[in-house]
C-alpha positions in Angstrom: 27.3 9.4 -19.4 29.9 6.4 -19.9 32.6 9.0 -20.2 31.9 11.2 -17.2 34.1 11.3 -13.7 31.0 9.4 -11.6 31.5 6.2 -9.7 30.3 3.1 -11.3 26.6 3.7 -8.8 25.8 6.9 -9.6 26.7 6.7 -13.1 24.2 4.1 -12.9 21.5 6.0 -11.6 21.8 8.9 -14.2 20.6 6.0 -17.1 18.0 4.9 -14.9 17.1 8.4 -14.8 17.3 8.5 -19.3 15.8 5.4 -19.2 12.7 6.6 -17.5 12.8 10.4 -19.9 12.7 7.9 -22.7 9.9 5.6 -21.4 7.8 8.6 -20.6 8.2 10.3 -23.6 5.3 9.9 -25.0 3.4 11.6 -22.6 6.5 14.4 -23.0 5.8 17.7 -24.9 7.3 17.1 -28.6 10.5 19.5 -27.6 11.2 17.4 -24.8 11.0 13.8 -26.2 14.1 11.5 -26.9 14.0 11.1 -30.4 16.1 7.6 -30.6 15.7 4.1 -30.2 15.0 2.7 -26.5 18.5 2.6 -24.9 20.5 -0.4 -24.0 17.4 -2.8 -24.5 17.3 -6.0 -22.2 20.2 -4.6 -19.7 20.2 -3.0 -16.7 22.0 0.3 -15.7 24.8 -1.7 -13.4 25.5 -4.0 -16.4 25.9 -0.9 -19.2 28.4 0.6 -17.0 29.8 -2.4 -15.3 29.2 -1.8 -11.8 28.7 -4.4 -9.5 25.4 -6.2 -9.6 22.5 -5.7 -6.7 22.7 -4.0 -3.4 20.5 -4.9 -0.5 18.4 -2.2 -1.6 17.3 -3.5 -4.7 13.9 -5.1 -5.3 14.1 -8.3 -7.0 10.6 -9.9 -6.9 9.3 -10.3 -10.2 6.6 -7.9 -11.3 2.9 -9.4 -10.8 1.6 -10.3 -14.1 -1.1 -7.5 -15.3 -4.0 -9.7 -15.2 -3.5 -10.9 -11.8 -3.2 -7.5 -10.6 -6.6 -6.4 -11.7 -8.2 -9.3 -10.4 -6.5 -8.2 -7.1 -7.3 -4.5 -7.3 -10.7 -5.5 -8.0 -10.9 -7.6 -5.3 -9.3 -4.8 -3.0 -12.0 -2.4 -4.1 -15.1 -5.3 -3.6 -13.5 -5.5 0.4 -13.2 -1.9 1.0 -17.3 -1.4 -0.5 -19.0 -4.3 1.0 -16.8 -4.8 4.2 -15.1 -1.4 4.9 -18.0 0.2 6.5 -18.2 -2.3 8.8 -14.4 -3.0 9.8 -15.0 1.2 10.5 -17.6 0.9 12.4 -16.5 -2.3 14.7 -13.0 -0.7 15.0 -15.3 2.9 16.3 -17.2 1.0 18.4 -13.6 -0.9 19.8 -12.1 2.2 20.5 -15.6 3.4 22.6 -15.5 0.0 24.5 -11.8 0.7 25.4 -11.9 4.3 26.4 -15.2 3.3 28.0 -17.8 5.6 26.4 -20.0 3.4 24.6 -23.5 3.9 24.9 -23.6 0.7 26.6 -21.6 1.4 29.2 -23.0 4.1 30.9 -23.9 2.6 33.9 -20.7 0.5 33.4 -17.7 1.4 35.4 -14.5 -0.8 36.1 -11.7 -2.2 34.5 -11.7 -3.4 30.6 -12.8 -6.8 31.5 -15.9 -5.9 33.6 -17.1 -3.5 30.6 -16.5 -5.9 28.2 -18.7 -8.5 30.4 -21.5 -5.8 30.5 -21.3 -5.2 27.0 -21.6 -8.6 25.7 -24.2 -9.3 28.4 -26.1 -6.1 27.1 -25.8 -7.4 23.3 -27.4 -10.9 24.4 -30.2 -8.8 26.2 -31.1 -6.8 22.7 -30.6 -9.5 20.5 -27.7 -7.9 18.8 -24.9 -9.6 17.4 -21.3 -8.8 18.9 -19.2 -5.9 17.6 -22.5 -4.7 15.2 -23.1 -1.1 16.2 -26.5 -1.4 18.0 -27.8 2.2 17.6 
C-alpha cells in the first residue's frame, strides 16, 4: 500500500481499512483471515505513511474506560425501565394539552394559556398530580 500512486490521505485510509480486516479476523472465515502479526503496532495510519497529522474531522477524545461505560449503559437502561414510561406518557399527554384534545379539555376552548389554567385547575380538583395521566 506504501508503494501505490495514492495521496498521503487516502493511502491512509486503505490501512485503516487492513487494520480493521486484521482486528476482525477472528470472527473472519479461516480463508479470509490475515495470517501475520498486527500491523504497524502503536502508530496510526497518517504516521505509517507520513501524512499530515489530524484533520477537523478527526475524533480525539479518549475512549471511555470499559468499566465506566457499563456502569453508564446500566444506568441508561435503569432510566429508560423505571422512568421511560412515564417521560412517554407526560410527553403524550403535552402534545394532547397543546393540540387541545385532552380529556380535560373538552369543555375547554381558548388559547394555550387558558387550557393550561383549566387543566391544572381540573388536576387540583381530582387530586391528581401535574403531568400524571389521570385516566
Amino acid at each position: 500500500m506504501l508503494g501505490l500512486d495514492r495521496n498521503g490521505r487516502r493511502k491512509s485510509d486503505l490501512i485503516t481499512a487492513l487494520r480493521v480486516l486484521w482486528l476482525f479476523s477472528e470472527r473472519m472465515p479461516a480463508q479470509c483471515r490475515l495470517d501475520w502479526d498486527f500491523p504497524w503496532a502503536g502508530r496510526t495510519a497518517k504516521e505509517v505513511v507520513g501524512a499530515p497529522a489530524g484533520t477537523e474531522r478527526e475524533n480525539k477524545t479518549p475512549r471511555i474506560a470499559d468499566d465506566t461505560m457499563e456502569a453508564l449503559l446500566a444506568w441508561v437502561l435503569v432510566m429508560i425501565e423505571e422512568a421511560g414510561p412515564d417521560i412517554r406518557d407526560a410527553w403524550h399527554e403535552y402534545h394532547q394539552l397543546e393540540a387541545g384534545r385532552h380529556h380535560s379539555q373538552t369543555r375547554c376552548t381558548g388559547t394555550r394559556e387558558e387550557r393550561l389554567r383549566v387543566y391544572l385547575s381540573y388536576c387540583r380538583k381530582m387530586g391528581v398530580p401535574q403531568g400524571v395521566n389521570a385516566s
